[in-house]
C-alpha positions in Angstrom: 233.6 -3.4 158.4 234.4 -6.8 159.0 232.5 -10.0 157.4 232.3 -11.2 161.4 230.3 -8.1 162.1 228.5 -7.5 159.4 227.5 -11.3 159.7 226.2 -10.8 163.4 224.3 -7.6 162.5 222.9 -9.4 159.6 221.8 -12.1 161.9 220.0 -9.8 164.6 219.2 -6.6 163.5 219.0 -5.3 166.8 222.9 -5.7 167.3 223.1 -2.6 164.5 225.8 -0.3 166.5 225.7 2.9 164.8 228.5 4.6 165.9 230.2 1.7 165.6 229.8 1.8 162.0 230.3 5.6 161.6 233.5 5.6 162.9 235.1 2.7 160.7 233.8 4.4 158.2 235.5 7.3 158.6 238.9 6.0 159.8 241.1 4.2 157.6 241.9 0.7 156.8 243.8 -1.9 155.2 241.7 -2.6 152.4 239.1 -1.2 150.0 235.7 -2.9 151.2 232.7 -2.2 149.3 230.5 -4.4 149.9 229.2 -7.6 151.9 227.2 -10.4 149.6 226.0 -13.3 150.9 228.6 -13.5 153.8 231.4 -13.0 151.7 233.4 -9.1 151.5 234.0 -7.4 148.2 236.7 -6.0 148.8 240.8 -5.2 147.3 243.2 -6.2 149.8 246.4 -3.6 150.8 249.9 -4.7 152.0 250.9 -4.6 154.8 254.2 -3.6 156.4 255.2 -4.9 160.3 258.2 -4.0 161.8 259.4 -5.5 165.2 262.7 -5.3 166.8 262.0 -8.6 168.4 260.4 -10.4 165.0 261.8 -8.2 162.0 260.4 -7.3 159.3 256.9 -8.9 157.9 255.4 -7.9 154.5 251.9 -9.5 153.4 248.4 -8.6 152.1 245.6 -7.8 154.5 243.4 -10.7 153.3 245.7 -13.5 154.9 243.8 -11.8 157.8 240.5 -12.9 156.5 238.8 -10.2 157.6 239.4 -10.8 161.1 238.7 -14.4 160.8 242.3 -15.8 160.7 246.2 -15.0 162.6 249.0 -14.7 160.5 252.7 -15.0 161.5 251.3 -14.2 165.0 249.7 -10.9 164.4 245.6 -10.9 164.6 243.6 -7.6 163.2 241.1 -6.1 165.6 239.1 -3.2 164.6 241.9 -2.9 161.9 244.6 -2.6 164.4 247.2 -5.2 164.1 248.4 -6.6 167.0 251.5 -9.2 168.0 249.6 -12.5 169.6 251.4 -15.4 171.2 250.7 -19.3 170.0 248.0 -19.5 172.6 246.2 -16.5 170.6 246.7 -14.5 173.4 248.4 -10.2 173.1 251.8 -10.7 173.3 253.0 -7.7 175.7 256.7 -8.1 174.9 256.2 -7.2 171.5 256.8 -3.5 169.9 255.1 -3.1 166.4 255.3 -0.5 164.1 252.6 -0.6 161.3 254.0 0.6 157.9 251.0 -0.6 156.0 250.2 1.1 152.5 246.4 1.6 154.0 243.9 3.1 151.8 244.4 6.5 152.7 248.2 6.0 151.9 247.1 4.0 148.6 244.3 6.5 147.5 246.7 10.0 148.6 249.4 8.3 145.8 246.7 7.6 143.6 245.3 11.2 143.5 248.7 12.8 143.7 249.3 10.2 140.2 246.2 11.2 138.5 247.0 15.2 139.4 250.8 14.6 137.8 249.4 12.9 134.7 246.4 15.3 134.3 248.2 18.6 134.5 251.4 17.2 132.9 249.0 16.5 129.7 247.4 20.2 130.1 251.0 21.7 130.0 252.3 19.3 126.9 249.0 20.8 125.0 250.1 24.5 125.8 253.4 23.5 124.7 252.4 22.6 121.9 249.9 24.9 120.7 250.1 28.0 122.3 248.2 29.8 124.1 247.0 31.2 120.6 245.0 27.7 119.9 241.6 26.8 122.0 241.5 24.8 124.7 239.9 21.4 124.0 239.3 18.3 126.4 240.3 18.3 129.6 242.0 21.3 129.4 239.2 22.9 128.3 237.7 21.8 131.9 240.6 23.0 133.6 242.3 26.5 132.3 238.4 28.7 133.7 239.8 26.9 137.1 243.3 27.7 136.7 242.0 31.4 135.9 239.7 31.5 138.6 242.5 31.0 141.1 245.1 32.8 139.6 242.6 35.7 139.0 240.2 35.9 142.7 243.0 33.8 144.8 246.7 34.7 143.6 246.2 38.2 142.1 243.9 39.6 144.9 245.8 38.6 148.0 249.6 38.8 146.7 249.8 41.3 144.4 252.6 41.2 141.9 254.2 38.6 143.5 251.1 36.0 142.7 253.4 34.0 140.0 255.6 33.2 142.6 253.1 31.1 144.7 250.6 30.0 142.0 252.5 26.8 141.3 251.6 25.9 145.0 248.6 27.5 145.1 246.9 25.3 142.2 248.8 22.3 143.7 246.9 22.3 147.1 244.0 23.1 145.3 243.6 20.6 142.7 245.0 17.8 145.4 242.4 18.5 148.0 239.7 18.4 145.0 241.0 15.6 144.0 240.8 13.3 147.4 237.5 15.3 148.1 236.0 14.3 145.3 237.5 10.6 145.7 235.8 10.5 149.5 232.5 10.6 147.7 233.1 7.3 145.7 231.5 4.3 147.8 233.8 2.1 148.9 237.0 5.0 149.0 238.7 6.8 151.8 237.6 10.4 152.9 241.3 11.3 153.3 240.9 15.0 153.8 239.0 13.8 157.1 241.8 12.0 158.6 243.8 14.8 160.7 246.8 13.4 160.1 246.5 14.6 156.0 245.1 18.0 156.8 248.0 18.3 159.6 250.7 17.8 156.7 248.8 20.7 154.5 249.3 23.1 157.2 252.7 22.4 157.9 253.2 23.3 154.6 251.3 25.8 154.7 253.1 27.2 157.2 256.4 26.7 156.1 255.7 28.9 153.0 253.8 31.4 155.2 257.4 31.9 157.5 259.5 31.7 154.4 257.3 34.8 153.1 258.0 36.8 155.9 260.0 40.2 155.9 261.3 42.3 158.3 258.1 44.5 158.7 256.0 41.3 159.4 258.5 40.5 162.7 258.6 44.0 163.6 254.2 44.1 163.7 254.6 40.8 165.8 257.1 41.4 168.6 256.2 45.1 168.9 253.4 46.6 167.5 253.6 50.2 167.0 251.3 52.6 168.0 250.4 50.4 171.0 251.4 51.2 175.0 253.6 49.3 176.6 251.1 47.4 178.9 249.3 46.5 175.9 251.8 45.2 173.9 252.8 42.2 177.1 249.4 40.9 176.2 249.5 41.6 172.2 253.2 40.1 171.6 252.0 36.5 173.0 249.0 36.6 170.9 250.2 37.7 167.9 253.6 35.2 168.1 250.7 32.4 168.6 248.5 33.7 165.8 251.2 32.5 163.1 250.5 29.0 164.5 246.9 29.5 164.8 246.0 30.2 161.7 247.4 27.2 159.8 245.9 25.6 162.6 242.5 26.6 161.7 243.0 25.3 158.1 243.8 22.4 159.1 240.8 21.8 161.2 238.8 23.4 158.5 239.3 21.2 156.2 238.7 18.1 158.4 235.5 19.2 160.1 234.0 20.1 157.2 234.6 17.1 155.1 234.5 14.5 158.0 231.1 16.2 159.0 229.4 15.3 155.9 230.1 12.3 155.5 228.4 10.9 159.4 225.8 12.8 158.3 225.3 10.9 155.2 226.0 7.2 157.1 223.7 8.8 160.3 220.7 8.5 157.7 221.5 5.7 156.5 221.9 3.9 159.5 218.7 5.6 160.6 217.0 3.1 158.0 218.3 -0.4 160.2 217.6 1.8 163.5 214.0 2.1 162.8 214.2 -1.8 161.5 215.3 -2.7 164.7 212.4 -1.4 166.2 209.9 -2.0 163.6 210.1 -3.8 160.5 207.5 -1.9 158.9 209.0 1.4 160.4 212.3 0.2 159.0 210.7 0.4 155.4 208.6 3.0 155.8 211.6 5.3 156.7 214.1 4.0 154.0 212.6 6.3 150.9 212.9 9.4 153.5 216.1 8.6 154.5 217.6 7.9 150.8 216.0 11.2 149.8 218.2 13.3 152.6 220.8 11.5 151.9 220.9 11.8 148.0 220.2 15.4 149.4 223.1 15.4 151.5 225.5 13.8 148.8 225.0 16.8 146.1 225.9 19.1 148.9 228.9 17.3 149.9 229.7 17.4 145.9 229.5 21.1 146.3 231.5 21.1 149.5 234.2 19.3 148.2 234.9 22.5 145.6 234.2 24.8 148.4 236.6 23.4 150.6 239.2 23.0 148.4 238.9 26.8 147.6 238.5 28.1 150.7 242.1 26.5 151.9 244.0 27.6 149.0 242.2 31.2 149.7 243.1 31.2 152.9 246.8 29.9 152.8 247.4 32.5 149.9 245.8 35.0 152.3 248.2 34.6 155.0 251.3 34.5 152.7 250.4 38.0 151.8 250.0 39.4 155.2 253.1 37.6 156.0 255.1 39.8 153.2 253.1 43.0 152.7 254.1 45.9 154.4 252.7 48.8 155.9 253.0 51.8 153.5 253.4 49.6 150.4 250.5 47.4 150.8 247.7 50.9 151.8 249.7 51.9 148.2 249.1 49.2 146.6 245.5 49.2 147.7 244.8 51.9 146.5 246.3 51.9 143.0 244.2 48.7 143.2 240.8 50.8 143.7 241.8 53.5 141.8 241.6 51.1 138.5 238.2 49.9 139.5 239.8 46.6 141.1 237.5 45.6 144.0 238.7 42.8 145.6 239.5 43.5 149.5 242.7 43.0 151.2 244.4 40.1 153.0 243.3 41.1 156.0 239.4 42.2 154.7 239.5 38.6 152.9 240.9 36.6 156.3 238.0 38.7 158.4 235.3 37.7 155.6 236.4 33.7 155.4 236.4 33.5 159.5 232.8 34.0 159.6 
């Protein structure tokens, strides 16, 4: 938020907006801002990156804006939108601009992806040079029981003997989404696994492996379903052709809705503490100890969530790669062998049914 309104609500309580606060909380900006003091914003500017076929090309930092205070090379920032102006100050109609800004989602998404490259590249230089004969120590200690958890209830369980093939960008997905998970939680970051647009990409992806897994059985089981009538099948076929978009589709709003949801819960108490102010000064400071104990509460569960999450997508997404390639007879075979050496895990299909509830 703004210096201008944190200034006004500063001035008169009563003009606290929650929502209004919510919401630029979640969505993304131009800048880091942590903090106001004393009127002035702590905060680490972003560049930012106009094109307009009628002006060109602009490059600057966000804080010649000011923080909403000040124009620069007639653009103004409104609710960190950045729009064309004219020399009267007035929106300038005429002009198309597109907003190529390095915003903090953009910023913090490299950032993760930099710390994940540097992290495992480390891991994988120690193996290299030790063996797998030598114990872990460090941060690889920290990270091989999760790379065997994965590999051993996510890759093995749902694809088989084909789970080497896909653990590369299994672990990827998972340790990225961790990552910026566990980044949202950082006052003063973005939650950039609660911005559609981020979740949308991991689903695309998702989905790109998931049709480049499919074989002929898998087609065959979508466009005509054996053992069904005819009748039947005019109402399966559409469902099942729009089930291989669904599903992605679900991950993606998985992801969002549960990590977006956590954190308004965790600003709705907060903001519950200037609410009560408003009203009552003496309410307002009553309330503040409850309010800071839910959301401390909150915050360890969001901790929590962010592992959850992270899990649950790469589960999933490796869960619908091996229904896309398993076929009838081989996979009731493979089952089985499965059970017959005491291995209980379920199968893709048992583990999609027991994730959907």
């Amino acid at each position: 938020m703004g210096n201008e309104d944190s200034e006004a609500h500063a001035a008169d309580p009563k003009n606290f907006d929650a929502a209004e606060v919510i919401m630029e909380h979640i969505m993304d900006n131009h800048e880091f801002h942590f903090a106001d003091v004393n009127g002035h914003a702590i905060s680490i500017p972003l560049p930012v990156i106009l094109y307009s076929p009628q002006r060109g090309l602009d490059v600057f930092m966000s804080s010649k804006f000011e923080h909403g205070h000040a124009n620069y090379k007639g653009y103004k920032m409104e609710h960190d939108h950045i729009i064309p102006i004219t020399e009267s100050g007035a929106v300038d109609e005429t002009v198309k601009v597109y907003d190529l800004s390095l915003t903090r989602n953009v910023v913090q998404m490299f950032i993760a992806l930099f710390l994940l490259v540097i992290l495992m590249v480390n891991v994988a230089k120690k193996y290299r040079r030790n063996g797998a004969n030598v114990a872990p120590s460090g941060f690889q200690n920290a990270v091989e029981p999760v790379i065997t958890f994965v590999r051993d209830e996510v890759g093995k369980p749902n694809l088989g003997h084909k789970y080497e093939k896909y653990m590369p960008y299994l672990l990827t997905i998972f340790f990225f989404i961790l990552i910026n998970n566990l980044f949202g939680l950082i006052p003063g970051f973005a939650n950039v696994t609660g911005n559609i647009s981020f979740t949308l990409v991991l689903a695309v992806i998702s989905l790109i492996v998931i049709l480049f897994s499919t074989n002929s059985h898998f087609w065959g089981h979508i466009f005509w379903p054996p053992g069904v009538p005819f009748l039947v099948k005019l109402i399966l076929i559409p469902v099942e052709f729009l089930g291989i978009f669904i599903k992605p589709a679900a991950l993606m709003i998985r992801l969002f809705a549960n990590m977006v949801a956590g954190h308004i819960v965790i600003i709705c108490f907060i903001s519950l503490i200037f609410i009560f102010g408003a009203m009552n000064t003496v309410a307002g400071i009553g309330f503040s100890p409850v309010s800071m104990a839910f959301t401390v509460f909150i915050y360890v569960i969001e901790i929590l969530v962010a592992f959850i999450q992270a899990f649950i997508f790469t589960n999933l997404t490796a869960v619908f790669i091996g229904q896309a390639f398993e076929t009838g007879h081989g996979h009731e075979e493979g089952h089985g062998n499965a059970v017959a050496h005491g291995d209980p895990h379920p199968t893709a299909e048992g583990k999609e049914k027991e994730f959907a509830l």
